[in-house]
C-alpha positions in Angstrom: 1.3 3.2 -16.0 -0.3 3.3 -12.6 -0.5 5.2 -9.5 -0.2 3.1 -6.1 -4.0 3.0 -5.3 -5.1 4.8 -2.2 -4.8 2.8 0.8 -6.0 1.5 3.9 -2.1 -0.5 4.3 0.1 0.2 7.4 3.0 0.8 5.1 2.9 -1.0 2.2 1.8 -1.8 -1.1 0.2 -2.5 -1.3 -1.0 -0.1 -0.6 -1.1 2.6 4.3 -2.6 3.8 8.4 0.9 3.9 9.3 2.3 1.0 11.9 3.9 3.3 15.2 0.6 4.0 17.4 1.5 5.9 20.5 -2.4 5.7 22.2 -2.8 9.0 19.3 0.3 10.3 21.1 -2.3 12.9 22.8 -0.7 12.1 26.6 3.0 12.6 24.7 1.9 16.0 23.1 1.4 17.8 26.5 4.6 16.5 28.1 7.2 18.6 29.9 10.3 17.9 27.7 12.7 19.0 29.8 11.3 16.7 32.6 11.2 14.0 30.7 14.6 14.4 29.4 15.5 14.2 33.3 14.3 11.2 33.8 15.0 9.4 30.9 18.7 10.3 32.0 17.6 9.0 35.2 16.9 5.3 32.9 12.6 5.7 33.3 11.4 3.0 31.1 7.8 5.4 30.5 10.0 8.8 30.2 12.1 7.0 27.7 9.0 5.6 25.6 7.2 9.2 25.9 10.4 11.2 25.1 11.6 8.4 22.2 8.0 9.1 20.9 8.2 12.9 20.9 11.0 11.9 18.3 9.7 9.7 16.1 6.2 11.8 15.9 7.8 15.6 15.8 4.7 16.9 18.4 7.0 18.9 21.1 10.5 18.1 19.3 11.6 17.9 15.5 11.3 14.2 14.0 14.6 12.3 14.9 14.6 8.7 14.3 18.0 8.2 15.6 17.2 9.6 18.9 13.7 7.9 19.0 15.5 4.6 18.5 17.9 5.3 20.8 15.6 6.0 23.8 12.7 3.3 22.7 16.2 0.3 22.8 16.7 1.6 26.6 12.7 1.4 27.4 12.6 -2.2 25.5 15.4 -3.5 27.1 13.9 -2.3 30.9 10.9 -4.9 29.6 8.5 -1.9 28.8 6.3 -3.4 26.4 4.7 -0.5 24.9 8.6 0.0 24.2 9.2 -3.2 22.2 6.0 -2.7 20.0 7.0 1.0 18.9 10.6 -0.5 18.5 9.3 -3.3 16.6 6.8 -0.7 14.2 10.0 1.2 13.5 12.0 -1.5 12.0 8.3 -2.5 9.9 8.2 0.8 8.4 12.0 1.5 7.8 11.8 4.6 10.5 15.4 5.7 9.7 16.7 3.0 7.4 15.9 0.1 9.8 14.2 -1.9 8.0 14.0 -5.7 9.4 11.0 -7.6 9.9 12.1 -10.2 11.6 13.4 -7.5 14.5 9.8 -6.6 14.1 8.9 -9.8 14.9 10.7 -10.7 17.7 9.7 -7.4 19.5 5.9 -7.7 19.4 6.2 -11.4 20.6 8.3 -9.8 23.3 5.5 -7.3 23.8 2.8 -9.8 23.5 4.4 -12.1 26.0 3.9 -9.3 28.5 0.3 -8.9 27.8 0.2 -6.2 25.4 -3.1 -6.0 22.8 -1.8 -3.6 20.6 1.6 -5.7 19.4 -1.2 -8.8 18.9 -2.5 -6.7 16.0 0.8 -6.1 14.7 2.4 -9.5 14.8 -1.2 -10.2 12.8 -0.4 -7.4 10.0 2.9 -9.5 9.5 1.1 -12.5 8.5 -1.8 -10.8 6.6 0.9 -9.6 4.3 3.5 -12.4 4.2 5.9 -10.2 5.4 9.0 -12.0 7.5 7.4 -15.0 8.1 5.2 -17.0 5.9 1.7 -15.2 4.3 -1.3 -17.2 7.1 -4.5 -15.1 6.5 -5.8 -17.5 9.5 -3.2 -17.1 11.8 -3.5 -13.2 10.8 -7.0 -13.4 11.5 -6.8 -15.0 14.6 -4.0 -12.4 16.5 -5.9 -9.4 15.3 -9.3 -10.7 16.7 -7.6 -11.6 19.8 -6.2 -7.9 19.9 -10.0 -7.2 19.4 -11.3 -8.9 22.3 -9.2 -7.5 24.6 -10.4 -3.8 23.4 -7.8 -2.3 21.5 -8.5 0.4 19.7 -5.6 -1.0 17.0 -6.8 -4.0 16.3 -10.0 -2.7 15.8 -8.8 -1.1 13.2 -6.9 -3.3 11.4 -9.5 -5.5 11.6 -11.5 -2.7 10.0 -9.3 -3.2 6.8 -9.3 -6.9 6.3 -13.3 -6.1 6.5 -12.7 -3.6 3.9 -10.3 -6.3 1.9 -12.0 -9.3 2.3 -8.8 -11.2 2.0 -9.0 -12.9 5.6 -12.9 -12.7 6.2 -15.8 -12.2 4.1 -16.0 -8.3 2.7 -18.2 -6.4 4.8 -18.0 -2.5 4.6 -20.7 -2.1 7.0 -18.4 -3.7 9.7 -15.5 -1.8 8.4 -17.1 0.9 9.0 -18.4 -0.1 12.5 -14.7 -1.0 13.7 -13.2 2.2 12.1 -15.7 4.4 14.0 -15.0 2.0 17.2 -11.4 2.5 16.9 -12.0 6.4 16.6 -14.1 6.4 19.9 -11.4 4.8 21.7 -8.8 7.5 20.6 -7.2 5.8 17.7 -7.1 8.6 15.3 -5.6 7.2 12.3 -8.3 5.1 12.1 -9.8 8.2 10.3 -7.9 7.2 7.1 -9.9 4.1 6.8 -12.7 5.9 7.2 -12.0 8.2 5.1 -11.5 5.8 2.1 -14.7 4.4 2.8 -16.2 8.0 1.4 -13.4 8.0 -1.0 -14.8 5.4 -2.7 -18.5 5.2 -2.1 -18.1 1.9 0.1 -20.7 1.3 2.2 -21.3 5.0 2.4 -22.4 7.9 0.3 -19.2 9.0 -1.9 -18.2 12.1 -0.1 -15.3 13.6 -1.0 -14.9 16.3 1.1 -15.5 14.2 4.2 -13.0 11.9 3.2 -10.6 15.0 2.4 -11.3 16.1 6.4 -10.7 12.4 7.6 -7.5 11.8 6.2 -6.1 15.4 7.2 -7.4 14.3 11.0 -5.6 11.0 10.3 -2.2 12.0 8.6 -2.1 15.0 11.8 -1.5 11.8 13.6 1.1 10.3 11.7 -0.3 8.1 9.0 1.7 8.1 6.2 -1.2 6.9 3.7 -3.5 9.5 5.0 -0.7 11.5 3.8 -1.2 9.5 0.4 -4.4 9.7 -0.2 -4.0 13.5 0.0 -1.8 13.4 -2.5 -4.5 11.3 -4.5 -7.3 14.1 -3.9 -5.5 16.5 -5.2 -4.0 14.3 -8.1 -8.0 13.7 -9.0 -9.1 16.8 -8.5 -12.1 15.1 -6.4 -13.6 17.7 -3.8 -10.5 20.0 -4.5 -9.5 22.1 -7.4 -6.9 19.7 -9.3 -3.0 20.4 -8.7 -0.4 18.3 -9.6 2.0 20.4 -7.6 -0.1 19.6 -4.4 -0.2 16.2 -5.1 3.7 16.1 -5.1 3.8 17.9 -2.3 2.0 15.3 -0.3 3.6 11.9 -2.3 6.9 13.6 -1.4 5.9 13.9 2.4 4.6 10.5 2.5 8.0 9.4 0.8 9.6 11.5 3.7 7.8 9.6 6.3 8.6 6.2 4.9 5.7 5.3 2.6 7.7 3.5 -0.3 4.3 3.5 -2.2 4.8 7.1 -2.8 8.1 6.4 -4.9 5.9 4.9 -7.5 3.7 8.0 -7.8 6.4 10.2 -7.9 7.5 8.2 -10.4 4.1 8.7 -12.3 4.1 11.9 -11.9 7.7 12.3 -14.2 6.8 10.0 -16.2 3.4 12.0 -17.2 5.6 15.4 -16.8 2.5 16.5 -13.7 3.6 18.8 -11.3 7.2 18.7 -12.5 8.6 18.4 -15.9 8.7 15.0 -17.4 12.1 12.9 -16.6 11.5 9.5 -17.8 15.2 8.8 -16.3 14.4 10.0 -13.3 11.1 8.2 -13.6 12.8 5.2 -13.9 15.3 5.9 -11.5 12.2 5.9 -8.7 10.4 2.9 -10.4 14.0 0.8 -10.0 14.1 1.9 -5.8 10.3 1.1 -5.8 10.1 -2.0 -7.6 13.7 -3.5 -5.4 11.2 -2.0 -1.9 8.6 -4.5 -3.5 6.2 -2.3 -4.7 4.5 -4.7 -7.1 2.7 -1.6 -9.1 6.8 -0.3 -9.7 7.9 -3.7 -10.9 5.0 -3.8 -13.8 5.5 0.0 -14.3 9.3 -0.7 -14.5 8.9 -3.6 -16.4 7.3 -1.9 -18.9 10.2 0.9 -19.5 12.7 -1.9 -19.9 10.5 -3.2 -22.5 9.8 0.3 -24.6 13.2 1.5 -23.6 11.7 4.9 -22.3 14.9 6.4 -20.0 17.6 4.3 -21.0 18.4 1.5 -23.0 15.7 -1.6 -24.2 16.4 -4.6 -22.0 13.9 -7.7 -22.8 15.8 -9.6 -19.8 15.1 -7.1 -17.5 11.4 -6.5 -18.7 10.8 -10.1 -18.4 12.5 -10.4 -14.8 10.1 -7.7 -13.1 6.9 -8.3 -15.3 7.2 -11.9 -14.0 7.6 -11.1 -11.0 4.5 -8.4 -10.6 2.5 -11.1 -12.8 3.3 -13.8 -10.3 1.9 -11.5 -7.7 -1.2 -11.1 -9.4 -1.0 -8.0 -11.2 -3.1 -8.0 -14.1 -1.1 -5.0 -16.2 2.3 -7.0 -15.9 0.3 -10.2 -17.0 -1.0 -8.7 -19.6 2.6 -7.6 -21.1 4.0 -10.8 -20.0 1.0 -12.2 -22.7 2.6 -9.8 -24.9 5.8 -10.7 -24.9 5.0 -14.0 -25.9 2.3 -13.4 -28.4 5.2 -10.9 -30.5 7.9 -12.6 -29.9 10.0 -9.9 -28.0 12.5 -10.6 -25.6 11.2 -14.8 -25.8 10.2 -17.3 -28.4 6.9 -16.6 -29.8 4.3 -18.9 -28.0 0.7 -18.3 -28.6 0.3 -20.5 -26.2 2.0 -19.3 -22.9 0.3 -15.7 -24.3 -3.1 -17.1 -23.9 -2.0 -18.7 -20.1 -1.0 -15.0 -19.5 -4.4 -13.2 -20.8 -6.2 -15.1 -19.0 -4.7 -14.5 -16.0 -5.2 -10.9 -16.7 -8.6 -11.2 -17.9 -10.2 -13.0 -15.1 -9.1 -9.8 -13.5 -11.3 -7.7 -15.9 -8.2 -6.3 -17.4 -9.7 -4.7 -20.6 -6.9 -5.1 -23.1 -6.4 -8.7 -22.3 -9.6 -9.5 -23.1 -9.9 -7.9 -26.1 -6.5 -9.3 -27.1 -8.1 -12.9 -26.5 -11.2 -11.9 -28.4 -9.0 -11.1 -31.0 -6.8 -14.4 -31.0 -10.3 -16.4 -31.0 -11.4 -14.2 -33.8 -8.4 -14.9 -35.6 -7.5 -18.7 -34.5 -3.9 -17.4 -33.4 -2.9 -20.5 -30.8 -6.6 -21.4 -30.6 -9.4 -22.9 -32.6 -11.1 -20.0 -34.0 -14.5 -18.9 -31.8 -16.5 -16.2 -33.2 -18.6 -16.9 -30.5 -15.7 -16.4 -27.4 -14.2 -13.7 -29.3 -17.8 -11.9 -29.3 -17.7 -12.6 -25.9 -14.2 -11.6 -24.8 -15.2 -8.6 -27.0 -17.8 -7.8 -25.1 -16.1 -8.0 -21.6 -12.8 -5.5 -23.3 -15.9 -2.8 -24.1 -17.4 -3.2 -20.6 -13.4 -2.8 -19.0 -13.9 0.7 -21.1 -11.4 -0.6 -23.9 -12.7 1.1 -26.9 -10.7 -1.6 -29.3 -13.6 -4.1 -27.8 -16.3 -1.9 -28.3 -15.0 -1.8 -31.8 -14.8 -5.0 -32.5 -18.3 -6.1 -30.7 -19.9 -3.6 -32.4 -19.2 -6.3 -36.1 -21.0 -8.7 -34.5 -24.0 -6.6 -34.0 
């Protein structure tokens, strides 16, 4: 089992900044709320937009999606364009059970029809992630550099992460790290979280885990819910802060508050290991299920996996082999690896060495340790291949380097 890693996603999976972006909501935050409640009443496009953003942030009111909704649907339907975005990031992220991203959709090409840089970037994030219309790392590519180029301090950086991903350009931390830092100077504090998992991680930086601690407080002050993540993940690891489980549910929990379906996977972890709470493996499986139907690829392995050992409720092959198919489709290496499993004993499937092998290799190109040394092993053995002391030496050697001691083990014969 698996924590969702830390991330530099809007929302996701992935996987978060988080997608409303209210110019850092520092104009908002000094706003007369009484005034603005006057004229919104009056129908003021911009009082509507600051006021419905007082709601949906909770700087100068307490966090009320309804009402945000409400008053950002009268702003957007006046043509405010700043309206239609925020509108648009709320159905993205699920702000009060909304989820639709093809409303999403339709708003930032509203928005973007009048002009607006910001929505560019977020009708790009759409397509960087497949999500409502079809997966076009180009297309992606192209509205987010387009946000770019007409200064936004969004786009800068989003493009910052597919920098930092290397999905849609070549991999270039240096230039993540340039864009971040741009999109800071312009005001675009949530920017910080990318930043801040730059440290995290030693990418293209010094590994600093304090700094990155600072960065993604800055950043989830602002309203990212993966800052609020990552938190959670500091503490978890006990990296630049004294370990606490109970902090780290804390934060997961917020971040599951805020919308961050990510977080229901961790929280799942956590009852599953019994850290910070006592261990529930129905309850853990309980969150896994929510997760994995949200799309959380890391919850469909992990629940995948319970429906195959029968840990909280009843052993179901069907439904082990459903969601490990569909997280191994998606590349996960873990599910791919149990898929290979399933077919190499037999459980749940007919025994086939040879649609175990297709699996383990997908997982082991993915320097997924026990793959490899499973394939070593089959090699070693001739079990649906030619035996190969010479691959399973090698497949050995790659398990003990993926820190599976099994590999070391077994390379340590050969020596």
């Amino acid at each position: 089992m698996k924590l969702v890693n830390k991330t530099l996603l809007f929302a996701t999976c992935i996987l978060s900044f988080t997608s409303y972006s209210y110019a850092q909501n520092a104009a908002v935050e000094h706003k007369d709320t009484t005034v603005l409640e006057q004229q919104a009443e009056k129908n003021d496009a911009k009082a509507q937009l600051d006021l419905g953003m007082i709601y949906l942030t909770g700087q100068g009111k307490p966090v009320d999606y309804v009402k945000a909704k409400e008053l950002l649907e009268k702003s957007a339907n006046q043509g405010n364009a700043r309206a239609q975005d925020e509108l648009g990031n709320m159905y993205y992220e699920n702000r009060g059970g909304i989820k639709d991203y093809a409303k999403a959709k339709e708003l930032y090409e509203k928005a973007i029809a009048q002009g607006d840089a910001r929505a560019l970037a977020d009708l790009g994030w759409l397509y960087y992630n497949g999500q409502g219309v079809a997966l076009d790392y180009d297309k992606a590519k192209e509205l987010i550099e387009k946000s770019v180029e007409k200064g936004d301090a969004r786009g800068q950086g989003i493009l910052g992460i597919l920098y930092s991903e290397g999905k849609a350009v070549p991999r270039d931390y240096a230039k993540a790290k340039e864009l971040f830092e741009k999109s800071i100077a312009q005001g675009y504090l949530r920017s910080k979280n990318g930043l801040g998992l730059l440290y995290d991680e030693g990418k293209g930086v010094s590994k600093d885990y304090v700094k990155a601690k600072t960065l993604y407080e800055e950043a989830a002050k602002y309203g990212s819910i993966s800052a609020v993540n990552n938190i959670g993940f500091i503490y978890y690891d006990g990296k630049g802060v004294p370990r606490s489980y109970k902090k780290a549910m804390e934060y997961f929990n917020k971040a599951l508050e805020m919308g961050y379906e990510g977080a229901e996977n961790n929280l799942a972890i956590m009852y599953y290991e019994g850290k910070g709470v006592q261990k529930n493996l129905v309850k853990a499986r309980a969150l896994y299920e929510k997760s994995a139907q949200n799309g959380s690829i890391e919850a469909q392995s992990n629940l995948g996996i319970m429906y195959l050992n029968g840990q909280g409720g009843v052993r179901n092959y069907s439904k082990a082999k459903e969601w490990l198919e569909k997280a191994a489709n998606q590349k996960n290496a873990v599910a791919q690896t149990q898929m290979g499993g399933m077919y190499f004993e037999g459980k749940g499937v007919k025994r086939d060495y040879f649609e175990a092998k297709d699996w383990f290799e997908k997982a082991a190109k993915q320097d997924n340790g026990e793959a490899q040394f499973i394939l070593g092993f089959m090699y070693y053995q001739g079990k649906g291949v030619p035996k190969d002391k010479a691959k399973a030496k090698d497949y050995f050697k790659q398990a003990c380097l993926n820190k599976e001691q099994r590999g070391c083990q077994w390379y340590s014969k050969f020596k």
